[in-house]
Phi, psi and omega in degrees: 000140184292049201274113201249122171248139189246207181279127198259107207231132167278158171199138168330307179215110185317296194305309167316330202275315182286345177302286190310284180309299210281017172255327189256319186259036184015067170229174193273179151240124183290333199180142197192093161231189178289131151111326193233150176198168211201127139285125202250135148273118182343154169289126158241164195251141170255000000 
């Protein structure tokens, strides 16, 4: 399994914040619990 790690940004409130990037970057959101929320970048084919 692949595990790719980005960039890490605090926000009063995550979930909104992973709302917004995953909407301007039409990626899902991976995971989302209070306090934390994670935008997943697309599957690439090698």
């Amino acid at each position: 399994m692949d595990m790719w790690w980005g960039t890490a940004i605090e926000a009063p409130d995550p979930s909104a914040l992973a709302a917004f990037y995953s909407k301007l970057l039409d990626w899902p959101i991976g995971h989302e619990e209070p306090g934390t929320a994670i935008v997943a970048a697309p599957s690439t084919s090698r």
